[in-house]
N, C-alpha and C positions, 0 to 999 in steps of 0.2 A: 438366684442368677438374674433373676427378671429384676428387681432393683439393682443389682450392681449395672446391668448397660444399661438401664435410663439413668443410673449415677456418673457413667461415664457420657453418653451422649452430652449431660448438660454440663461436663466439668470442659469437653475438647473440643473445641470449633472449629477449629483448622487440623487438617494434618498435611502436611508435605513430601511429595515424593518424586524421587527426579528419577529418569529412566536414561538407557544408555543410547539410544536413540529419541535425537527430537522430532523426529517424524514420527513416530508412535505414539505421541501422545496424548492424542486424541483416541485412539485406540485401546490406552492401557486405560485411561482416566474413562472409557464406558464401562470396561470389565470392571473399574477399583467401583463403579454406581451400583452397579448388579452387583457386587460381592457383597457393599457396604447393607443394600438393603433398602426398604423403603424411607421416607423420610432424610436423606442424605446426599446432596448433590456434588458436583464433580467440576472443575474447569481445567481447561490447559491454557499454553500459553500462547495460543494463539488466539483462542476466548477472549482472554483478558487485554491483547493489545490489539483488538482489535480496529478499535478506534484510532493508532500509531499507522496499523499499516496503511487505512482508508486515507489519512492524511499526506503519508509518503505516494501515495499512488496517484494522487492529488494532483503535487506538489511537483511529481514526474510531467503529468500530461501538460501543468499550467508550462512547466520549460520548455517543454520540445513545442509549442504554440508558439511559446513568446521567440525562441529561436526560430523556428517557421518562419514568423514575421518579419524578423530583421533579415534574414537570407535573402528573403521576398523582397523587398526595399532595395537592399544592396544590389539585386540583380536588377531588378526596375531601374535603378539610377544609374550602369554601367550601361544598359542599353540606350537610355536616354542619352546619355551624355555622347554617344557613340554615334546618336543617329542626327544631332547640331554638330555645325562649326564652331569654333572659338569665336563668333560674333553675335549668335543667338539667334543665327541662321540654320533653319533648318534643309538638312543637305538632299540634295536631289539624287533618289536611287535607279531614275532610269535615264535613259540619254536619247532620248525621241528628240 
């Protein structure tokens, strides 16, 4: 018995298993590490795309900046332009 699983260990390097919830996955993939035994690791798919989400989160924060910025601008240049005359005159807010 003891040579057939070290015959298996070195013939199956992967094995794959999909669960009916993707939120357990990390969950089921500790229990399949404890089942498998020592010597044997485990990933989910949050593991592995790890690096995709880091990017997307990225990729979020750099938009809502860059749009920050242009709102900022827009609004800066509507008051500006609100606070001149059509001659590049700037208009007088009180009447002493």
């Amino acid at each position: 018995m003891r040579n057939a699983c070290s015959v298996w260990a070195i013939l199956i390097s992967v094995i794959e298993f999909k669960v009916d919830d993707i939120d357990k996955a990390d969950v089921v993939s500790r229990q399949l590490e404890g089942a498998a035994g020592k010597g044997f690791m485990t990933t989910n798919w949050k593991e592995q795309n790890q690096a995709l989400f880091h990017a997307l989160n990225m990729e979020r924060l750099v938009t809502y900046i860059t749009v920050g910025l242009i709102v900022f601008v827009a609004a800066l240049n509507i008051l500006i332009s609100l606070n001149y005359d059509g001659h590049g005159k700037k208009l007088r807010t009180s009447r002493c």
